[in-house]
Jmol script that loads the backbone (N, CA, C; Angstrom):
load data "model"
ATOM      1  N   UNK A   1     124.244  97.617 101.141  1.00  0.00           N
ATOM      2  CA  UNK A   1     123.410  97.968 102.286  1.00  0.00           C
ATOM      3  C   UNK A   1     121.953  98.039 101.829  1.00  0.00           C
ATOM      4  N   UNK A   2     121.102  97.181 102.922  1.00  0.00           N
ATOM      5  CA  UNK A   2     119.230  97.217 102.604  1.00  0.00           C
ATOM      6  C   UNK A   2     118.962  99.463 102.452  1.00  0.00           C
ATOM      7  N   UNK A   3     117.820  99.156 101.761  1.00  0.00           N
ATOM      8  CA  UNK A   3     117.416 100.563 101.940  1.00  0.00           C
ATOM      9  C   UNK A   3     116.918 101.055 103.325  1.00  0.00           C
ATOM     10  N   UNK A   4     116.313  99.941 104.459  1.00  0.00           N
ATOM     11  CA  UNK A   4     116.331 100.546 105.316  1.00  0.00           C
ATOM     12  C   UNK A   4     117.580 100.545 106.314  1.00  0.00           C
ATOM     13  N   UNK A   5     118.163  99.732 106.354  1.00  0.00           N
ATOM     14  CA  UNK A   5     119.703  99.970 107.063  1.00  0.00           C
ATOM     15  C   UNK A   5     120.073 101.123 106.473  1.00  0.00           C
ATOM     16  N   UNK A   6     120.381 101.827 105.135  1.00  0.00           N
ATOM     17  CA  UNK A   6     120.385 102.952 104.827  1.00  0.00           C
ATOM     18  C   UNK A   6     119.885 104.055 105.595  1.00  0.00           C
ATOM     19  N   UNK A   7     118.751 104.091 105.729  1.00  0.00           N
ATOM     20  CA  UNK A   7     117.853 105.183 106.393  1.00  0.00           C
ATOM     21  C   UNK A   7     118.489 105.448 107.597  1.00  0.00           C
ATOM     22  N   UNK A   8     118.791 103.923 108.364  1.00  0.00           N
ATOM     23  CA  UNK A   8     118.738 104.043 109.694  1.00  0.00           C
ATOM     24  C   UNK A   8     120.040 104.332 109.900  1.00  0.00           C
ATOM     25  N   UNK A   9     121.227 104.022 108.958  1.00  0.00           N
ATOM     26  CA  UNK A   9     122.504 104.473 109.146  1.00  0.00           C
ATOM     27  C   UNK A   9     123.050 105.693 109.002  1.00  0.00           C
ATOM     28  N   UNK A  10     121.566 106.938 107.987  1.00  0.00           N
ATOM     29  CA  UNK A  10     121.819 107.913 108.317  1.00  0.00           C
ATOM     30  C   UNK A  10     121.411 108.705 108.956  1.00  0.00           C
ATOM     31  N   UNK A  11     119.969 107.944 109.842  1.00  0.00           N
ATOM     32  CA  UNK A  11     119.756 108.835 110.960  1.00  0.00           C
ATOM     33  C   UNK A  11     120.733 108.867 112.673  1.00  0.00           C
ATOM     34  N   UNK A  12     121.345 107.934 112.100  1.00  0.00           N
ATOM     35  CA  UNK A  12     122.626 107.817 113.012  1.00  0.00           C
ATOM     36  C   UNK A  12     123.681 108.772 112.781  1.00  0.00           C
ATOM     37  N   UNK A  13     123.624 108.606 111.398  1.00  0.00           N
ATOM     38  CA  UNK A  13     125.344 109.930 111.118  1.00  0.00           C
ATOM     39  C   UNK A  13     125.586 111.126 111.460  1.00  0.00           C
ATOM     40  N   UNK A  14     124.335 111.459 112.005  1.00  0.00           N
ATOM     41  CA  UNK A  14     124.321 113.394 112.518  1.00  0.00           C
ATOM     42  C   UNK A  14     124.530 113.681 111.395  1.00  0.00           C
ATOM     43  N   UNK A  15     124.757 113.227 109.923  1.00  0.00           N
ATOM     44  CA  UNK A  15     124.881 114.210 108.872  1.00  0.00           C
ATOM     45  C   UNK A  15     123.459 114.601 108.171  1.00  0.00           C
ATOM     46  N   UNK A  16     123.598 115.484 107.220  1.00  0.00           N
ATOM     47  CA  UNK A  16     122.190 115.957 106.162  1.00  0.00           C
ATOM     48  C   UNK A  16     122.205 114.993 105.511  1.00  0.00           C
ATOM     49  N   UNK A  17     120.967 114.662 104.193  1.00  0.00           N
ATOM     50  CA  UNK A  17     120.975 113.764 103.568  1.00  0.00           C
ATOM     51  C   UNK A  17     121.555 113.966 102.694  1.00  0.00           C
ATOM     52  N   UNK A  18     121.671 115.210 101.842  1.00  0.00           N
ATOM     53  CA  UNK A  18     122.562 115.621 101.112  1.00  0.00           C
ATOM     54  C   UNK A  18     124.556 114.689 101.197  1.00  0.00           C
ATOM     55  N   UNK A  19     124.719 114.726 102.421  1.00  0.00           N
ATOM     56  CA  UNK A  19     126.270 114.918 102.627  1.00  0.00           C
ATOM     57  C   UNK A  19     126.435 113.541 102.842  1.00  0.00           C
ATOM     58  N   UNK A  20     125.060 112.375 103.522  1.00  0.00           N
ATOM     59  CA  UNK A  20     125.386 111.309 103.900  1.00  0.00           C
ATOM     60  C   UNK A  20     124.992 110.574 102.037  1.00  0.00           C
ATOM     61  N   UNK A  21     124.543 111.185 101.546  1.00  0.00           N
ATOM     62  CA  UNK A  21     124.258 110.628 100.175  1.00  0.00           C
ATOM     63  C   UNK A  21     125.604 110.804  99.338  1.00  0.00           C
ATOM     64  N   UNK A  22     126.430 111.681  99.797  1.00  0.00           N
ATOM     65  CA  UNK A  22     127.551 112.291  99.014  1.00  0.00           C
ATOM     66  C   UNK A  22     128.676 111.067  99.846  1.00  0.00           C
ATOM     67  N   UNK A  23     128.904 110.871 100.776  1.00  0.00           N
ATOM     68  CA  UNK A  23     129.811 110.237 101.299  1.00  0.00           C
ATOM     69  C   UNK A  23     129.546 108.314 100.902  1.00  0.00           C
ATOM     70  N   UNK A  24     128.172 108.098 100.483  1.00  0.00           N
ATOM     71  CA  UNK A  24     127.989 106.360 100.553  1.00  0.00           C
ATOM     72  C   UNK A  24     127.849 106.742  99.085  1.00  0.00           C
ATOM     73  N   UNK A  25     127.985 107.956  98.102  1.00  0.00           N
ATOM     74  CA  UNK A  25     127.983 107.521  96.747  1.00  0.00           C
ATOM     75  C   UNK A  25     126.346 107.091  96.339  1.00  0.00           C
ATOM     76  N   UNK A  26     125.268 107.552  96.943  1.00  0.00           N
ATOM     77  CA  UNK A  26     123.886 107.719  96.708  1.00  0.00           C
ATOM     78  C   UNK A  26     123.711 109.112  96.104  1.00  0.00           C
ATOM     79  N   UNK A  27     122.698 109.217  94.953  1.00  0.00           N
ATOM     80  CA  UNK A  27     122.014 110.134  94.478  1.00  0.00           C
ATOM     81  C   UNK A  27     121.114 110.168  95.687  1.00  0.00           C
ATOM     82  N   UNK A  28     120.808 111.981  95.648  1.00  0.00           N
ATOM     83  CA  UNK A  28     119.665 112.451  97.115  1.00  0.00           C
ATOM     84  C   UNK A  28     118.373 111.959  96.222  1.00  0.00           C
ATOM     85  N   UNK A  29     118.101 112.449  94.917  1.00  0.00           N
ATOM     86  CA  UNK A  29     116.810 111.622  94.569  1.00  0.00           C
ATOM     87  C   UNK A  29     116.607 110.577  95.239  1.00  0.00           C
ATOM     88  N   UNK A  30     117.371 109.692  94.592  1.00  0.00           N
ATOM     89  CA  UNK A  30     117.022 108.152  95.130  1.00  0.00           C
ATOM     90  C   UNK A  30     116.887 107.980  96.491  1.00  0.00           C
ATOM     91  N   UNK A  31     117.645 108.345  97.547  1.00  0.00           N
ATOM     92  CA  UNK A  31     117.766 108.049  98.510  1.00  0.00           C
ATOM     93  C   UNK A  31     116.404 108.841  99.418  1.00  0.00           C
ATOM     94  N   UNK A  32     116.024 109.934  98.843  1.00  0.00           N
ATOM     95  CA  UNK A  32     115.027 110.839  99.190  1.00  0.00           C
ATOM     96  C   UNK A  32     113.533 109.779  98.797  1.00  0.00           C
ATOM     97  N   UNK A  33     113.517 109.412  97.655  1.00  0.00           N
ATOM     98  CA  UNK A  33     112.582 108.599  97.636  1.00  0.00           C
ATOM     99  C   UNK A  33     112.226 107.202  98.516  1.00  0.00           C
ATOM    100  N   UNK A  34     113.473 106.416  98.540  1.00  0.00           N
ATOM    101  CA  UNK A  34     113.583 105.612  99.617  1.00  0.00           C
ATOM    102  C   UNK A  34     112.922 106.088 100.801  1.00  0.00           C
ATOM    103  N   UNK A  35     113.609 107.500 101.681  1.00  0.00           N
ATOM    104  CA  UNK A  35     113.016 107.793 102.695  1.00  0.00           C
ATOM    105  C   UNK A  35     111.586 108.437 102.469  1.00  0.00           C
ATOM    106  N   UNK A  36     110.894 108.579 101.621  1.00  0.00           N
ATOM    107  CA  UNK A  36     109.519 108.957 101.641  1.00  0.00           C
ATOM    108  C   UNK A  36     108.456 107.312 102.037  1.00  0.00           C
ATOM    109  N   UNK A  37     109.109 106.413 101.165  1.00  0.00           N
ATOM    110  CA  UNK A  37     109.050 105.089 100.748  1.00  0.00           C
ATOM    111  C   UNK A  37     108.451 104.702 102.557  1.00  0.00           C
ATOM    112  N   UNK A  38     109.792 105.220 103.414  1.00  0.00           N
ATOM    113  CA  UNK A  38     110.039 104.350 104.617  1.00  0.00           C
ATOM    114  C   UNK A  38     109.246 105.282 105.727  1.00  0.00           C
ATOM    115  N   UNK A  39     109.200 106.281 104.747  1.00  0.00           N
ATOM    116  CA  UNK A  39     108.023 107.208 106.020  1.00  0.00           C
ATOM    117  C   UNK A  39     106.252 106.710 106.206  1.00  0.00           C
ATOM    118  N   UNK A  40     106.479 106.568 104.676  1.00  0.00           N
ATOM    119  CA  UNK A  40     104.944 106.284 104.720  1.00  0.00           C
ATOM    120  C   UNK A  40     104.556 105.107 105.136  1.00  0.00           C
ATOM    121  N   UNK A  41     105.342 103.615 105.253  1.00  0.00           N
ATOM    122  CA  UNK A  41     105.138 102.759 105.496  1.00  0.00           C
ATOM    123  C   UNK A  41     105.358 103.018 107.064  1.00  0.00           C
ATOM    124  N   UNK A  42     105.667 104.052 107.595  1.00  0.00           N
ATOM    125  CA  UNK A  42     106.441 103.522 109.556  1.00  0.00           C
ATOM    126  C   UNK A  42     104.767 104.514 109.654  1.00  0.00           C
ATOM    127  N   UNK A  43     104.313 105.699 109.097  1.00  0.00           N
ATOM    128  CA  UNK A  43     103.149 106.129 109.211  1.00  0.00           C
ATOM    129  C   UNK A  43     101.670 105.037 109.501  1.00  0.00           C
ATOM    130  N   UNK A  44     101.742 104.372 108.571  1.00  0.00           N
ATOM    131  CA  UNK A  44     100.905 103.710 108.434  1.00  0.00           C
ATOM    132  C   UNK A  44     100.420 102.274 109.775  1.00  0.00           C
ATOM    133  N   UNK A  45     101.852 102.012 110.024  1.00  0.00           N
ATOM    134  CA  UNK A  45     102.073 100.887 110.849  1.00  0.00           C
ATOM    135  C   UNK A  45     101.883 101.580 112.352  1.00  0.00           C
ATOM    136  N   UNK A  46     101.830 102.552 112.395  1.00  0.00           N
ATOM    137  CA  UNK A  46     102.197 103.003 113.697  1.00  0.00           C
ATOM    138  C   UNK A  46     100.616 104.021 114.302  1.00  0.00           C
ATOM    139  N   UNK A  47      99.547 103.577 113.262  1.00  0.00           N
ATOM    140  CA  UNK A  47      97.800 104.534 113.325  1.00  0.00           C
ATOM    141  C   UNK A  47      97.460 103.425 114.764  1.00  0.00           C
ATOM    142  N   UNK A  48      96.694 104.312 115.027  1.00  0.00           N
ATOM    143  CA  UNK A  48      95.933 103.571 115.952  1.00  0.00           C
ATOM    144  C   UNK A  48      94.472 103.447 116.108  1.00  0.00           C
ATOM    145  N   UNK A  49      93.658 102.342 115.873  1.00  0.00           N
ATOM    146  CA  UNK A  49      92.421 101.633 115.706  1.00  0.00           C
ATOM    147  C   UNK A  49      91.706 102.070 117.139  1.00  0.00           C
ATOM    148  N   UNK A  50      90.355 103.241 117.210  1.00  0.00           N
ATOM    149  CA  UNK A  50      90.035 103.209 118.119  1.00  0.00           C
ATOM    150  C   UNK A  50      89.172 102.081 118.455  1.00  0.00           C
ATOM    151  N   UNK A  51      89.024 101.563 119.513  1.00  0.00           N
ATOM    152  CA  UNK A  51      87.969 100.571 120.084  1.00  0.00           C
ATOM    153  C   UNK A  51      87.109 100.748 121.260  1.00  0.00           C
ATOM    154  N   UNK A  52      86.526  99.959 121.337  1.00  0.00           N
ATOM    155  CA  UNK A  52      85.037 100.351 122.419  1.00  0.00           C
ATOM    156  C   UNK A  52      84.568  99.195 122.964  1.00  0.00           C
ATOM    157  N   UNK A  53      84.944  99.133 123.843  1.00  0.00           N
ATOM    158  CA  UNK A  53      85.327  97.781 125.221  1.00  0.00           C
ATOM    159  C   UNK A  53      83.880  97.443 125.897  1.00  0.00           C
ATOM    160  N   UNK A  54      83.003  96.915 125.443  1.00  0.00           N
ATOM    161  CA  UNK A  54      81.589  96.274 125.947  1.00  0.00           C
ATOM    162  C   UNK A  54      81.368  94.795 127.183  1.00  0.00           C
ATOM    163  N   UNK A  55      81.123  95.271 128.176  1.00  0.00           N
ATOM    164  CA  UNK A  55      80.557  93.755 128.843  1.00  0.00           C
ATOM    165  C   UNK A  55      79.615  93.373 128.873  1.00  0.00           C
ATOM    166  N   UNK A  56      79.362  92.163 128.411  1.00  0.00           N
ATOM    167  CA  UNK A  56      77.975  91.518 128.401  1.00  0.00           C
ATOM    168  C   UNK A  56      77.469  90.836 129.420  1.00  0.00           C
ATOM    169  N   UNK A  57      76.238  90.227 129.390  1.00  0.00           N
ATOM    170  CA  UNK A  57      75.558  89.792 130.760  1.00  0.00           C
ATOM    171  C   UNK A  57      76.122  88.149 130.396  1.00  0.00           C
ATOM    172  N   UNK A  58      77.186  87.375 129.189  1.00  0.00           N
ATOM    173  CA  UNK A  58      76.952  86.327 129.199  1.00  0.00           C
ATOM    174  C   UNK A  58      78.654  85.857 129.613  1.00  0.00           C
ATOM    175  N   UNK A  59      79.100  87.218 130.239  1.00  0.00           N
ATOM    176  CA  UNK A  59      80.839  87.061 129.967  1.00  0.00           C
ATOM    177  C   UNK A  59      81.693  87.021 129.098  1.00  0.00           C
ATOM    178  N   UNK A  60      80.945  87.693 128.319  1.00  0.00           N
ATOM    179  CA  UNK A  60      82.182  87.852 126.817  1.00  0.00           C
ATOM    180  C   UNK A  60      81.935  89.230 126.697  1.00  0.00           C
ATOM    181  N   UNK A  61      83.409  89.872 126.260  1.00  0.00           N
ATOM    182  CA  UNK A  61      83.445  91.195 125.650  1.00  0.00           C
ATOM    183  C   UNK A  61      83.983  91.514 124.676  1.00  0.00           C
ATOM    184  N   UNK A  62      83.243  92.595 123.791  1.00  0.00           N
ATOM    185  CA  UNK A  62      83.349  92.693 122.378  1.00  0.00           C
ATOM    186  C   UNK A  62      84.793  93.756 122.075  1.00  0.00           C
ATOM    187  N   UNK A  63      85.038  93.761 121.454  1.00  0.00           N
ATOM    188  CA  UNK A  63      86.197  94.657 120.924  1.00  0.00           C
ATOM    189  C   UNK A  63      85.190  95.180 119.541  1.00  0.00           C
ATOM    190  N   UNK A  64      85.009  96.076 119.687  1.00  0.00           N
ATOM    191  CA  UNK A  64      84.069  97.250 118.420  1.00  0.00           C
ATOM    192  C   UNK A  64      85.481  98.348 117.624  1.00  0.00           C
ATOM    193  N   UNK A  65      85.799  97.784 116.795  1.00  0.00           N
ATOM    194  CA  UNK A  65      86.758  98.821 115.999  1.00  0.00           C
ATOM    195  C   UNK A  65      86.135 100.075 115.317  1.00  0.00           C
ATOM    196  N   UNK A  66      86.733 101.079 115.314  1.00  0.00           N
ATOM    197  CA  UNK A  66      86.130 102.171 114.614  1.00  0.00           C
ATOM    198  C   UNK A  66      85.212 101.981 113.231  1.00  0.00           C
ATOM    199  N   UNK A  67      85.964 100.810 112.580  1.00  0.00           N
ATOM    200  CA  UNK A  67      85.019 100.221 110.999  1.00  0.00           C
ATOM    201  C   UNK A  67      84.134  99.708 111.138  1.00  0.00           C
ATOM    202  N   UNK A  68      83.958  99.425 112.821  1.00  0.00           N
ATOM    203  CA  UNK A  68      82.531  98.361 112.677  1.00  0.00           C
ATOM    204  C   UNK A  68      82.712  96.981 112.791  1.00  0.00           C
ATOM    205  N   UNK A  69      84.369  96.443 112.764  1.00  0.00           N
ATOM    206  CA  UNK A  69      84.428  95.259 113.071  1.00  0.00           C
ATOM    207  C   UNK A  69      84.638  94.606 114.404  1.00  0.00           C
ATOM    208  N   UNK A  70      83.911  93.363 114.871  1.00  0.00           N
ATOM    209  CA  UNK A  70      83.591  93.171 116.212  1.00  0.00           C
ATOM    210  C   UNK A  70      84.631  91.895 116.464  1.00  0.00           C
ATOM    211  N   UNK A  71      84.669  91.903 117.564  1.00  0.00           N
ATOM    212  CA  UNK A  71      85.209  90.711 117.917  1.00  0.00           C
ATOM    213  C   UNK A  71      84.743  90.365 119.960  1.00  0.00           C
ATOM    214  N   UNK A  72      84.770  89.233 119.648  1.00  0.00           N
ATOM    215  CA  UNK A  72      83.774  88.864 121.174  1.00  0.00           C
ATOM    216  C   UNK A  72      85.065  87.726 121.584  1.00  0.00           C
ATOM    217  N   UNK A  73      84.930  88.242 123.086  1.00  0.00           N
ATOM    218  CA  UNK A  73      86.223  87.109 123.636  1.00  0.00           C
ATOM    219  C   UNK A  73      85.309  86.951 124.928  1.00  0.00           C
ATOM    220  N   UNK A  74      85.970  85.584 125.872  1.00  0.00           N
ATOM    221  CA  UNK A  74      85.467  85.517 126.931  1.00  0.00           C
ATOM    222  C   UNK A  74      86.043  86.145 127.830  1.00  0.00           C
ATOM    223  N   UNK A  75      85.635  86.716 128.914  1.00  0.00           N
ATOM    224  CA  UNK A  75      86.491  87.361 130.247  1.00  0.00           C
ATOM    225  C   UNK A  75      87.382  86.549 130.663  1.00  0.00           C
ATOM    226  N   UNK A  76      88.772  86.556 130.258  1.00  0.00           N
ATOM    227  CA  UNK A  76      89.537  85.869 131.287  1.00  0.00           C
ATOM    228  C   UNK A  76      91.158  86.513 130.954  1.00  0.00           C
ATOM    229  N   UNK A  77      91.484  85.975 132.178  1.00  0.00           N
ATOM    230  CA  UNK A  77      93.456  86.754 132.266  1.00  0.00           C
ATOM    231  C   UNK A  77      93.707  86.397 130.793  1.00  0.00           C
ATOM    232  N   UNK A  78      93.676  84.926 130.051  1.00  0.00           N
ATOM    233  CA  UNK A  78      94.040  84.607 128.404  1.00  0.00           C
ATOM    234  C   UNK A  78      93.590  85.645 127.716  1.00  0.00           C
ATOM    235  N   UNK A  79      92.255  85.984 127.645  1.00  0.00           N
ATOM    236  CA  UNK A  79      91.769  87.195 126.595  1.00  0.00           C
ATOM    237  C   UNK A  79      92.317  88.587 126.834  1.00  0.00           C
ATOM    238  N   UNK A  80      92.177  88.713 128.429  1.00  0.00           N
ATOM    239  CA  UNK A  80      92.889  90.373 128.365  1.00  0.00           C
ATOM    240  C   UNK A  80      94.298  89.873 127.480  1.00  0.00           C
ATOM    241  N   UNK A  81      95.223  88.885 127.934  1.00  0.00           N
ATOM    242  CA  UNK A  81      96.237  89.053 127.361  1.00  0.00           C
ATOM    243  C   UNK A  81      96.728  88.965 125.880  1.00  0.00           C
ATOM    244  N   UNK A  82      95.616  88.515 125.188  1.00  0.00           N
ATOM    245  CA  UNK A  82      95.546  88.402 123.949  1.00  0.00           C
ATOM    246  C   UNK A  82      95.093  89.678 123.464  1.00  0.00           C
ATOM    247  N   UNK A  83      94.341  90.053 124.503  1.00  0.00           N
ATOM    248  CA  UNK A  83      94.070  91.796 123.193  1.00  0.00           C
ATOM    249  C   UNK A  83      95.418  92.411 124.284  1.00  0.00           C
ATOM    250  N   UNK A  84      96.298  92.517 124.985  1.00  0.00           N
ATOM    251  CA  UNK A  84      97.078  93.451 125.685  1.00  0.00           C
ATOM    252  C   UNK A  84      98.177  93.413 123.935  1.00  0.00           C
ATOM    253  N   UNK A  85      98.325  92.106 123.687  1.00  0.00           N
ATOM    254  CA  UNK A  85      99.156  91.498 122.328  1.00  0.00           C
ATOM    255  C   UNK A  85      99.107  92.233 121.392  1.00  0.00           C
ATOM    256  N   UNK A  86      97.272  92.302 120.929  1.00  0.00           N
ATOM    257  CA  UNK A  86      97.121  92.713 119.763  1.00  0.00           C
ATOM    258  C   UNK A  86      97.193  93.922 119.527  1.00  0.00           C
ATOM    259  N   UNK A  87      96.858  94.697 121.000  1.00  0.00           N
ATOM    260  CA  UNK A  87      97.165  96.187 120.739  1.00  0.00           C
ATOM    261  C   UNK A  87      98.989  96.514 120.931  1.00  0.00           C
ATOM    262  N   UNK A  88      99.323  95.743 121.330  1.00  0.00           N
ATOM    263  CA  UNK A  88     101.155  96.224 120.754  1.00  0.00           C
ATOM    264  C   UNK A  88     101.685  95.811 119.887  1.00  0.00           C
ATOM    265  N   UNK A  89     101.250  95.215 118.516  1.00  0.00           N
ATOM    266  CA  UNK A  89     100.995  94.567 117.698  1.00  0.00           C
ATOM    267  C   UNK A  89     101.594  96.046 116.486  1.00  0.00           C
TER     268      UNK A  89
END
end "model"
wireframe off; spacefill off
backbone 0.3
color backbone group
């Protein structure tokens, strides 16, 4: 079994990690590390980039990320739907 099918098979078991580590024959170290492993990576993936939605007088609007990085699209149903994308992304 992957380490995250692991994770996810024991947040299914209703058991502790202790008991689901005892029953698949996992050390809780290991398996404890794994789940730190899989926390920090679902943490990370899951931040959210504030942005700051500008219209211009030439029909393009900027997407301003909190870092300062810009991005300019033209007004149209394609662009909303391309940033609707990138923000569920």
């Amino acid at each position: 079994m992957q380490k995250l099918e692991m994770i996810e098979a024991w947040q299914q078991s209703g058991l502790s990690q202790r008991a689901f580590c005892e029953k698949n024959n996992i050390t809780h170290s290991t398996f404890y590390y794994w789940y730190r492993v899989y926390k920090s990576s679902e943490e990370k993936t899951d931040s959210f980039v504030p942005l700051t939605i500008t219209r211009q007088a030439d029909e393009l609007m900027t997407l301003t990320g909190s870092n300062g990085i810009r991005l300019q699209l033209p007004i149209s149903s394609g662009a909303a739907d391309f940033v609707k994308q990138l923000l569920l992304c």
